[in-house]
C-alpha positions as CSV (number, residue, x, y, z in Angstrom):
1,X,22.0,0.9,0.3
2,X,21.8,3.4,3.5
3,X,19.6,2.1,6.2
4,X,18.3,3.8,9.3
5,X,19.2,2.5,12.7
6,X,16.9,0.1,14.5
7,X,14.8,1.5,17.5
8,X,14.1,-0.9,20.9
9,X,11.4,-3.1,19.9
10,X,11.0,-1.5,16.5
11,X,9.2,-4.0,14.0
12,X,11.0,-5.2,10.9
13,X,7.8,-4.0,9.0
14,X,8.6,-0.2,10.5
15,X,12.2,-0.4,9.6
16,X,11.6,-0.9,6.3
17,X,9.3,1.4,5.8
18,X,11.5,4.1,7.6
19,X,14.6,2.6,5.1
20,X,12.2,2.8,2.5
21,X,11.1,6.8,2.8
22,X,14.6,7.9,4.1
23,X,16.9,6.5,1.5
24,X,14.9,4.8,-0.8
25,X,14.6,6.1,-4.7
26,X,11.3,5.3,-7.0
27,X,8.8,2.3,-5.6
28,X,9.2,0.2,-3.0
29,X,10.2,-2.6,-4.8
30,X,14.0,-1.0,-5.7
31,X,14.2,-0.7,-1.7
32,X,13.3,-4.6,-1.6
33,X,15.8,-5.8,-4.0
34,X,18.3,-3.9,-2.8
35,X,18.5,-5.0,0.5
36,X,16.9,-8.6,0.6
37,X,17.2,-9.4,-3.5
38,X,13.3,-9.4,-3.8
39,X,11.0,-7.3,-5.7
40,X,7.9,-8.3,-3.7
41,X,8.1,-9.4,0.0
42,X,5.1,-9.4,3.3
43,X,6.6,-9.5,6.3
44,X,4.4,-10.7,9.5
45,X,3.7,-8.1,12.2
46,X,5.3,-9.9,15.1
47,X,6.8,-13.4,13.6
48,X,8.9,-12.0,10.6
49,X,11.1,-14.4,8.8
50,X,14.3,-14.1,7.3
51,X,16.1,-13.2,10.3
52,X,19.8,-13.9,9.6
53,X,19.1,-11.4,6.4
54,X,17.9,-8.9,8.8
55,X,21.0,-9.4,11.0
56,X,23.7,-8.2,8.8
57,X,21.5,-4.9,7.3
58,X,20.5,-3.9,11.5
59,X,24.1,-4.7,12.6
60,X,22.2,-6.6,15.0
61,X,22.7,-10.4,16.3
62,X,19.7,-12.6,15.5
63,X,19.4,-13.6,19.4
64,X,18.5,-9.5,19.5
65,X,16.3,-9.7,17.1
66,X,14.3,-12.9,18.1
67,X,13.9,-11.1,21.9
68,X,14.0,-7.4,20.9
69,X,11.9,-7.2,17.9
70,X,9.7,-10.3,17.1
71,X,7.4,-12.0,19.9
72,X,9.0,-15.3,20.0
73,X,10.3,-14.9,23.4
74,X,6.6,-15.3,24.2
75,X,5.7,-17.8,22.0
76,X,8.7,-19.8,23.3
77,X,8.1,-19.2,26.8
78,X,4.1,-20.9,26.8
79,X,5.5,-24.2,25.2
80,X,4.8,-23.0,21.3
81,X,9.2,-23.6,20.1
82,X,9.6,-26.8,22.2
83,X,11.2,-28.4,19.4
84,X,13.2,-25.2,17.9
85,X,11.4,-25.5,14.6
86,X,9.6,-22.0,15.2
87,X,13.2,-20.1,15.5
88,X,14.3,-22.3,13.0
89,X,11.8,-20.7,10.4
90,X,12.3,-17.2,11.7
91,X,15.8,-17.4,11.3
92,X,15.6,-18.7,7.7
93,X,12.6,-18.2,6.2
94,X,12.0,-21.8,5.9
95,X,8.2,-22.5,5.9
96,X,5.1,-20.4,7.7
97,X,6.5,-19.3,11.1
98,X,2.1,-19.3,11.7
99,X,2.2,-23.0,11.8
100,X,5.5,-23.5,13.4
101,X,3.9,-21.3,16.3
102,X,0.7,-23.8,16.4
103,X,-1.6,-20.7,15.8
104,X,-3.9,-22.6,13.2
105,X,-4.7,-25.0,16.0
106,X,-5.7,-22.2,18.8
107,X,-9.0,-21.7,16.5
108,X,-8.4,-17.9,16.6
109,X,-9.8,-15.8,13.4
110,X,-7.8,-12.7,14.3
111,X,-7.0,-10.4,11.7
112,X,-3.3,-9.9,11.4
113,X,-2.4,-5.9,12.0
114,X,1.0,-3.6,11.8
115,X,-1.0,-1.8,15.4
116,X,0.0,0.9,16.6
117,X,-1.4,4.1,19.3
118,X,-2.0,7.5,17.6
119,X,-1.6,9.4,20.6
120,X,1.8,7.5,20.9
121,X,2.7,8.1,17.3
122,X,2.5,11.9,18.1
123,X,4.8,12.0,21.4
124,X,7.3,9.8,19.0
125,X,7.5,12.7,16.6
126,X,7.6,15.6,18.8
127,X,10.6,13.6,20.6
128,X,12.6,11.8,17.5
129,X,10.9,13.0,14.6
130,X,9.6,10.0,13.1
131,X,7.2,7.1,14.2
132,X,7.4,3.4,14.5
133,X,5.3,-0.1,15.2
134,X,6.0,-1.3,18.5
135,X,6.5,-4.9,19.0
136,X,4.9,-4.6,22.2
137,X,2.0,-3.5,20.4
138,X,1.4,-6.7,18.3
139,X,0.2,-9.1,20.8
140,X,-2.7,-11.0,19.2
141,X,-6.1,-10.2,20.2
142,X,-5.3,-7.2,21.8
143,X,-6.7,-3.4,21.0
144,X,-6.2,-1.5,24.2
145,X,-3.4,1.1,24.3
146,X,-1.7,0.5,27.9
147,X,-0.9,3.9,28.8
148,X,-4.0,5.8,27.1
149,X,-7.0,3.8,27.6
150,X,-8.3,4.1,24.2
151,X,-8.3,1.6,21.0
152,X,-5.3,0.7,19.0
153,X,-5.2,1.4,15.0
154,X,-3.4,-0.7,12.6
155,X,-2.5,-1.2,8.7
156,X,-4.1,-4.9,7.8
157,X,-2.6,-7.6,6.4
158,X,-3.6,-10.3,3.9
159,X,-4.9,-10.6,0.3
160,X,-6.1,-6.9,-0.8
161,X,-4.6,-5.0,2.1
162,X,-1.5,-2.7,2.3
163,X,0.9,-4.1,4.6
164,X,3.3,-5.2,1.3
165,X,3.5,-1.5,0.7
166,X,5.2,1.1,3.0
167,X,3.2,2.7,5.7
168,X,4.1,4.4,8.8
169,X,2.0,5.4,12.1
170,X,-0.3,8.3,11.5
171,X,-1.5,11.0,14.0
172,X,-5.1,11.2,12.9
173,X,-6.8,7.9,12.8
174,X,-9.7,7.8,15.0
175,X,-9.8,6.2,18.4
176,X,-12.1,4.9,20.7
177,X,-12.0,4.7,24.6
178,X,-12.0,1.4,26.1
179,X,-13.2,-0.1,29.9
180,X,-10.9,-0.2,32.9
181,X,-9.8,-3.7,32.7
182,X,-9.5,-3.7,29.0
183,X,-6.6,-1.2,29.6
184,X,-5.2,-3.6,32.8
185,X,-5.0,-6.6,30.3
186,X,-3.3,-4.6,28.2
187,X,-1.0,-3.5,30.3
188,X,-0.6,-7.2,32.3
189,X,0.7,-8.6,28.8
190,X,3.0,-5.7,27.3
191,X,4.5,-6.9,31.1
192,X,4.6,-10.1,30.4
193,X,5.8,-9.6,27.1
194,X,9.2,-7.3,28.5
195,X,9.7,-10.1,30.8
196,X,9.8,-12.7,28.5
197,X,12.2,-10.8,25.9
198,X,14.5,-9.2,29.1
199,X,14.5,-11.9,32.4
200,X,16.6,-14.4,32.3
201,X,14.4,-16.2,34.7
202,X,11.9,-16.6,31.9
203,X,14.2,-18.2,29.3
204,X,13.0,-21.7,30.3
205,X,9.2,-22.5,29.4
206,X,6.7,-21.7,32.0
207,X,5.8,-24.9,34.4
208,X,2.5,-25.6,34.2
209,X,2.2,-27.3,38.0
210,X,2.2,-23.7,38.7
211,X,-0.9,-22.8,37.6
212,X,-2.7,-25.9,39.6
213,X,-0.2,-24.9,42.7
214,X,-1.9,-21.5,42.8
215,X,-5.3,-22.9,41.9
216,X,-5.2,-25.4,44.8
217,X,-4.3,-22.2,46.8
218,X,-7.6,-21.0,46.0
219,X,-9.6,-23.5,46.9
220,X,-10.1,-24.4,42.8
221,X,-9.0,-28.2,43.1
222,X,-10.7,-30.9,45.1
223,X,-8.8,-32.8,48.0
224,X,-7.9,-35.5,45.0
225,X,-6.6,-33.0,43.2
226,X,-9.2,-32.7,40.6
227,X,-9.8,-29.4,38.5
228,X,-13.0,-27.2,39.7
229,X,-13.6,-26.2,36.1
230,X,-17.0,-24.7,35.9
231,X,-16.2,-22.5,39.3
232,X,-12.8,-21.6,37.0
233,X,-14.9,-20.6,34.4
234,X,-17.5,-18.7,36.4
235,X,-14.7,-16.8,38.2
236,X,-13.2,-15.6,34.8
237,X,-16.7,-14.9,33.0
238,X,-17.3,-12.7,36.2
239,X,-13.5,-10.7,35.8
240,X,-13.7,-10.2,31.7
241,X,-17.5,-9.1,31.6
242,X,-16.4,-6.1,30.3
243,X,-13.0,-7.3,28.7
244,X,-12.4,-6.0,25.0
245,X,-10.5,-7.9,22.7
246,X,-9.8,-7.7,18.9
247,X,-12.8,-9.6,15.8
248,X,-11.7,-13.6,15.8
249,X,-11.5,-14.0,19.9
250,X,-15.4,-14.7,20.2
251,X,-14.4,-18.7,20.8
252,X,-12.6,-17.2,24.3
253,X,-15.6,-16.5,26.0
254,X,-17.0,-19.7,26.5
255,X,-13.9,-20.6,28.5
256,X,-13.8,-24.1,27.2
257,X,-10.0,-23.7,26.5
258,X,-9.0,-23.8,30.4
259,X,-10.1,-27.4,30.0
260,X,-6.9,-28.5,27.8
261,X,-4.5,-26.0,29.1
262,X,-4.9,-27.0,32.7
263,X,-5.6,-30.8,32.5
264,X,-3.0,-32.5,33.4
265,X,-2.9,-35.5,30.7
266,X,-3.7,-32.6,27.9
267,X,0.1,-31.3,26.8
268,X,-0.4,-29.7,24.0
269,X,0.9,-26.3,23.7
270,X,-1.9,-23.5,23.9
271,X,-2.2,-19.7,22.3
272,X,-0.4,-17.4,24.9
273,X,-3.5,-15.2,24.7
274,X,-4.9,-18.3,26.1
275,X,-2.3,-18.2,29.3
276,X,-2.3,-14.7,29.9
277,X,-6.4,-14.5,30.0
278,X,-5.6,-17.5,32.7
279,X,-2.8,-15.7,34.1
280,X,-4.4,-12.1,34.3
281,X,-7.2,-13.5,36.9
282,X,-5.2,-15.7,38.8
283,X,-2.3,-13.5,39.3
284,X,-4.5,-10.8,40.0
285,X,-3.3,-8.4,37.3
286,X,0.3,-8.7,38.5
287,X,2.4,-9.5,35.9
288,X,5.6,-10.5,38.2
289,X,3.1,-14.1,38.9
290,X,5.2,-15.8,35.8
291,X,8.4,-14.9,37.8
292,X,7.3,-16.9,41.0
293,X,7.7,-20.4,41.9
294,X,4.4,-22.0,43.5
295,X,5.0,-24.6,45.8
296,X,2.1,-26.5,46.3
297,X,0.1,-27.1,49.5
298,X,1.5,-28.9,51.7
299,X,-0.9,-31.9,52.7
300,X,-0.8,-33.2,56.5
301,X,-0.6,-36.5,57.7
302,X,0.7,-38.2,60.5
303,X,4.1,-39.9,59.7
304,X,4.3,-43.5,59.2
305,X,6.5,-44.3,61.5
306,X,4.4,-42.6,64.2
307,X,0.9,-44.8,62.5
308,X,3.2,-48.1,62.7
309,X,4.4,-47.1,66.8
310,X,0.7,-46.8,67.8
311,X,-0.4,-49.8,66.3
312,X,2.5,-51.7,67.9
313,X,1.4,-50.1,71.1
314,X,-2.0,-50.9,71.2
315,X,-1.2,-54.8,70.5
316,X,1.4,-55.1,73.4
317,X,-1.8,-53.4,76.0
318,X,-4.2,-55.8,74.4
319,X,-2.2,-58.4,74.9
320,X,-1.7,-57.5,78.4
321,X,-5.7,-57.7,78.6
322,X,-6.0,-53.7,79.3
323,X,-9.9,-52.6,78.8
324,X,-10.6,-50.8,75.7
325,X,-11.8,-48.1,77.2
326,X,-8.1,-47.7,79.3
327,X,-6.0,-48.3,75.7
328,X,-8.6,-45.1,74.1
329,X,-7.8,-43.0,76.8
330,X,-4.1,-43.4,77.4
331,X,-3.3,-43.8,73.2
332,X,-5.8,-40.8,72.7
333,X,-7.6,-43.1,69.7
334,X,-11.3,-44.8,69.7
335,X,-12.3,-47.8,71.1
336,X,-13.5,-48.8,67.4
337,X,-10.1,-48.4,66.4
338,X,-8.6,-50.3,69.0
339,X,-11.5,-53.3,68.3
340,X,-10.2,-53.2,64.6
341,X,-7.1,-53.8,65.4
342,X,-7.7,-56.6,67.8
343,X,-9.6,-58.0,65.5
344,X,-7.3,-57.9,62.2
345,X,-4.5,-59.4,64.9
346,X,-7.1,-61.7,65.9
347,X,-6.1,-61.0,69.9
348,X,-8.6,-61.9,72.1
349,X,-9.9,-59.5,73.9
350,X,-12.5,-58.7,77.2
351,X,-16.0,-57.8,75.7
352,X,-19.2,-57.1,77.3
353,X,-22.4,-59.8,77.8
354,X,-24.3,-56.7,75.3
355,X,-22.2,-58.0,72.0
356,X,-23.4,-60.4,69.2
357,X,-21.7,-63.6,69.5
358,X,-19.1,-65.2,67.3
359,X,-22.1,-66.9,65.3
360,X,-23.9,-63.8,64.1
361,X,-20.2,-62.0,63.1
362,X,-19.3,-65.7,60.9
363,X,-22.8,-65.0,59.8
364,X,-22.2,-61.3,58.8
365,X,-18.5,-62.7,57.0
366,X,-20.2,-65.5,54.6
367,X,-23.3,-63.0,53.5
368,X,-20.6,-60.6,52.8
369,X,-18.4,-62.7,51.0
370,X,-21.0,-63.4,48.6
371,X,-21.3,-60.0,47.7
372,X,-24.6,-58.8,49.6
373,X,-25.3,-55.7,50.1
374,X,-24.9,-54.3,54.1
375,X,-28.3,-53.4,54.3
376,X,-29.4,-56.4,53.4
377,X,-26.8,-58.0,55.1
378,X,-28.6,-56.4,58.1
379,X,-31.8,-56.9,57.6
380,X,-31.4,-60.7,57.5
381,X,-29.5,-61.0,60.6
382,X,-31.3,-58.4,62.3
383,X,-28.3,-56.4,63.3
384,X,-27.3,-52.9,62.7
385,X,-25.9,-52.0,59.8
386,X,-23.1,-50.1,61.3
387,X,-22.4,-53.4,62.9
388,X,-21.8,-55.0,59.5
389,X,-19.2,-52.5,58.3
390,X,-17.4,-52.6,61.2
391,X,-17.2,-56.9,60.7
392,X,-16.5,-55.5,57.0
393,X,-13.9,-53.6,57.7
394,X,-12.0,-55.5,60.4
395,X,-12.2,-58.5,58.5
396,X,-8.7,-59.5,56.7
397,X,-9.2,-58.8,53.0
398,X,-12.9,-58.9,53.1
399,X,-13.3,-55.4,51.9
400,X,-10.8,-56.3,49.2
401,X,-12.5,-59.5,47.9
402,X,-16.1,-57.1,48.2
403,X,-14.5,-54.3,45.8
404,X,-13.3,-57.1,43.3
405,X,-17.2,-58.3,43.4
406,X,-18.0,-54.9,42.7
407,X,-16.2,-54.7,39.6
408,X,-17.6,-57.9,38.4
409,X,-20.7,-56.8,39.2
410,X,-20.8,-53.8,37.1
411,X,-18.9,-55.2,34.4
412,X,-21.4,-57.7,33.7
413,X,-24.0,-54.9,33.9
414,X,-22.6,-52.8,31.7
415,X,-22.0,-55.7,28.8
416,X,-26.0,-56.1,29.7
417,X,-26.7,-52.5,28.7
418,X,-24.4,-52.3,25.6
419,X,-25.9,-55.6,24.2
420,X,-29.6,-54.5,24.9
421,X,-29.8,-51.3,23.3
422,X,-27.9,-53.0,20.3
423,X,-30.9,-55.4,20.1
424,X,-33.3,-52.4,20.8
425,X,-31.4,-50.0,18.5
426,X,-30.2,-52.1,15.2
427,X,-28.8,-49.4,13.8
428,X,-27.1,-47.4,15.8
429,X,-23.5,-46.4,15.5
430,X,-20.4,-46.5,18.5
431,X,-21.0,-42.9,19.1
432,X,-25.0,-43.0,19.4
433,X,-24.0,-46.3,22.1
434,X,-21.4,-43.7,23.6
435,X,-24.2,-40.7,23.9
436,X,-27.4,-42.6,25.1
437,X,-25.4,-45.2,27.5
438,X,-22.4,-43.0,28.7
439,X,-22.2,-44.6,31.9
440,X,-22.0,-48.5,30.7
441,X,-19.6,-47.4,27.9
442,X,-17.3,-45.4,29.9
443,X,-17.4,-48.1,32.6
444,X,-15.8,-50.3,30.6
445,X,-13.4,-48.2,28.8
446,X,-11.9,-47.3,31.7
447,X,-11.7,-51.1,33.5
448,X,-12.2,-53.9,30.2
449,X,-11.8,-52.2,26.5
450,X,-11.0,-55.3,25.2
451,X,-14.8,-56.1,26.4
452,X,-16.2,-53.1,25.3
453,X,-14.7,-53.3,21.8
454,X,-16.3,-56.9,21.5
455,X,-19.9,-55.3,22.5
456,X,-19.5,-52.4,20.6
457,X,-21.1,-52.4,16.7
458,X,-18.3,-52.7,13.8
459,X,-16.9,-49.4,12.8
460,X,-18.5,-47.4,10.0
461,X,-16.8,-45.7,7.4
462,X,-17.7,-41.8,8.2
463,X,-20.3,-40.2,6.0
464,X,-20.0,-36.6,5.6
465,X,-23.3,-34.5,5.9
466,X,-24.4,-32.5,2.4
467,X,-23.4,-29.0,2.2
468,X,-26.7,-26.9,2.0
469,X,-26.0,-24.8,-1.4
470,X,-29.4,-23.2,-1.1
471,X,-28.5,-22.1,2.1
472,X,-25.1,-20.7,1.1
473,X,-26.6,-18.8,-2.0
474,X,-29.3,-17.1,0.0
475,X,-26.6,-16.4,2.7
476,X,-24.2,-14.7,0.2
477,X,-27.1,-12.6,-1.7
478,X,-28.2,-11.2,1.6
479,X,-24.3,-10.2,1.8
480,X,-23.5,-8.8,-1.7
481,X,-27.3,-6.8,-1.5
482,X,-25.6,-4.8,1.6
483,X,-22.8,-3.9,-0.1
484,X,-22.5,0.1,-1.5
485,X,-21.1,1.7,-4.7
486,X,-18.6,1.5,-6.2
487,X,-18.8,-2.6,-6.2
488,X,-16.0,-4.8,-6.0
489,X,-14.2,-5.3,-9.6
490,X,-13.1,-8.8,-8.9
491,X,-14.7,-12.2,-7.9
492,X,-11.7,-12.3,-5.2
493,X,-12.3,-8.9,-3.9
494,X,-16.1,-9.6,-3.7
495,X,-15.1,-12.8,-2.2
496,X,-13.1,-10.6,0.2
497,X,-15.9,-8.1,1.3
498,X,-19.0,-10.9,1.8
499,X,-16.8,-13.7,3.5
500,X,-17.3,-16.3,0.9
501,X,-14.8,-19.6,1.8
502,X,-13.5,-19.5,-1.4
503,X,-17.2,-20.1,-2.9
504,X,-17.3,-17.3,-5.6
505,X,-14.0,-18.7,-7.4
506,X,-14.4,-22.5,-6.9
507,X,-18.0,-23.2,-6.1
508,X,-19.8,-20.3,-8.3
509,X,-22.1,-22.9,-10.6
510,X,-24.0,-24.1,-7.6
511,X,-24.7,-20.6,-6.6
512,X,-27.1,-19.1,-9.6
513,X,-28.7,-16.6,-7.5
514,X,-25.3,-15.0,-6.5
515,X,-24.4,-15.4,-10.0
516,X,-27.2,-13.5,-11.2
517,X,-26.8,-10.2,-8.5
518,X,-22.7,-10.5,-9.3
519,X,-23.9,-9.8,-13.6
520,X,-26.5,-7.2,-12.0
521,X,-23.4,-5.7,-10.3
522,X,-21.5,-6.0,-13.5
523,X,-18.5,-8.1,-11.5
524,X,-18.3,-10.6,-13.7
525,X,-19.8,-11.5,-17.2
526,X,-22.8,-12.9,-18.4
């Protein structure tokens, strides 16, 4: 059988149909089994299968295919093909290229659509005579035509919907105008789309360290290095007030995703609508962000071997008995500095008649080696507490053995807590423990599980609540009572139209009220 030639990033969906309506005799499903021995295929809008069958009717190579006409380029480049197995199932037909992609686990409910722009539909005509799906045009969750500002139309996919048929772009489907930055996004990932399927820089996943590179730029990571998250999230609830973006997306705008994608221990591959709402922001609407290395900031600190030449200088003038006042000015450092390290050395040293003793510093040692607080510490003595932390600190592993007390100290706390509000609370489970005493439980499992796990109550098996029937049935009447003539003629269709779960066909005895209104609406039989 004759076939038409394949456009740049023409769909596999709109070449068939073109094949279909050019050479094609009788129904569809002739054109089917003539080129791909099926009577009945669906073909997704921008993950097709099959592939290598596709590659001998184009004349095209499959590596064309994969970067020309599906969106795996994409997919592959934000970590969703680390393993191959997505291009292995688009190049055979092996399996559901929707979970080799990870899309079940982004949580997205967005209705699959063959998109497409009227207004671009028209120019294709006028200039080739025919028109055609863009790939470009496929990118989940978008609606926004990049060069028109107005909404995208599509054929929909799925049970009851038309995409298994032929269908073509039309001229007159109505459209919508959309806001400024709708259109920008738009046109940021149809970008970052050509990039992925044309640069040969972008053949390699993206790396992640450059998205906390830039952050840290930006004044969005702490001096540890910790994430900023709820300024992130403030800063990208203030760019996409007005952002529009296709039914299914409404989990986005909580921004609770930036959390996995940017944590550093997370991993786990994300939806690239995910990344480019990231990328978008922090890019600043340029696109050419994914092509750029980010180094990150550079921290500064004096050298080591610099830190180790001024400490040996300050012992050689203390042990030629200079005044601390002379080693501060000539080393440029403090005169508490230079007393710490005198005293860490243990090198005599001059001192003046206003000092506390040797007594009251042994003092300051054997209260702090038994774990007292400074305050206290000073109080008893009647020193200054600044005088304790400075014994404290320039005391040889003092400050160690203190931190060690610390630990113990809160350890045995914690235990205290868990084991009281088991005796309080009889009956509560790990994760009521975990909710009402977060800060004992997550003391110890970051320092002693093995502890925790022995304060913890014994593990539960898991008791799933009731479903609420009632409720279901009054929510599904309220639905099928909006619905207009003419009514469904199917329990799937009906299913279909009010959002059921499956309900109507599996579930329909413990719904009598939606029983009775689907007999009213003659769907189904008494």
């Amino acid at each position: 059988m004759k076939t038409v030639s394949l456009q740049p990033y023409e769909t596999l969906f709109s070449w068939l149909s073109r094949t279909h309506i050019r050479y094609g005799v009788g129904p569809v499903a002739r054109t089917y089994h003539a080129l791909l021995g099926k009577t009945k295929m669906r073909l997704h809008p921008y993950l097709p299968q099959g592939l290598r069958d596709f590659s001998a009717l184009t004349e095209k190579s499959t590596s064309t295919l994969l970067s020309q006409h599906t969106l795996y380029p994409l997919f592959r480049f934000f970590h969703a093909d680390e393993q191959g197995r997505l291009k292995h199932t688009l190049l055979t037909g092996e399996g559901s290229s929707t979970h080799a992609a990870n899309i079940p686990h982004a949580r997205l409910h967005i209705p699959l659509h063959h998109k497409y722009r009227p207004l671009c539909a028209r120019e294709q005509r006028q200039r080739l005579g025919f028109a055609y799906f863009d790939i470009r045009h496929q990118l989940p969750g978008l609606i926004a035509c990049e060069r028109h500002q107005i909404t995208l139309t599509g054929v929909l996919c799925g049970d009851g919907a038309l995409d298994s048929a032929i269908a073509l772009p039309q001229e007159k489907s109505p459209v919508s105008s959309v806001s400024a930055v709708t259109t920008a996004f738009s046109q940021f990932c149809v970008a970052v789309s050509e990039q992925c399927s044309t640069s040969t820089a972008l053949m390699q996943p993206y790396q992640m360290d450059n998205y906390r590179h830039l952050l840290d730029r930006k004044g969005y990571l702490t001096r540890h290095h910790q994430l900023r998250l709820q300024q992130v999230k403030q800063a990208l609830g203030a760019r996409y007030e007005t952002l529009q973006l296709d039914s299914g997306t409404e989990s986005l705008r909580d921004y609770a995703f930036l959390g996995p994608l940017l944590r550093q221990r997370t991993g786990y591959p994300a939806h690239p609508l995910k990344h480019l709402l990231l990328g978008f922001w922090l890019f600043d609407g340029a696109s050419t962000g994914y092509l750029k290395t980010i180094t990150p900031v550079e921290q500064q600190s004096l050298a080591l071997a610099d830190t180790a030449s001024l400490e040996a200088k300050t012992l050689a003038l203390l042990k030629q008995q200079v005044s601390f006042a002379t080693i501060a000015k000539r080393l440029g450092k403090s005169r508490c500095y230079v007393r710490r390290i005198a005293q860490l050395n243990q090198v005599s040293y001059r001192h003046n008649a206003l000092m506390f003793d040797a007594r009251v510093r042994h003092r300051v040692i054997i209260q702090a080696l038994l774990g007292r607080h400074r305050r206290t510490i000073a109080n008893n003595l009647g020193v200054g507490m600044g005088y304790v932390e400075q014994v404290i600190a320039n005391t040889r592993g003092l400050r160690q053995w203190r931190q060690v007390l610390t630990h113990k100290h809160k350890r045995v706390k914690a235990i205290y807590v868990i084991k009281q509000a088991r005796i309080a609370h009889p009956d509560w489970l790990q994760k009521d423990i975990k909710q009402q005493e977060s800060q004992a439980f997550f003391y110890l499992y970051h320092h002693d599980r093995e502890a925790l796990k022995q304060c913890l109550p014994p593990r539960r098996a898991p008791t799933p609540p009731p479903f609420d029937w009632a409720k279901e049935d009054m929510r599904l009447i309220a639905a099928l009572k909006q619905l207009t003539a003419p009514y469904p003629q199917s329990l799937s269709a009906a299913g279909r139209a009010i959002s059921d779960n499956g309900h109507l066909r599996k579930n329909l005895t413990k719904l009598p009220r939606t029983h009775a209104q689907l007999v009213a609406y003659q769907i189904i039989d008494k």
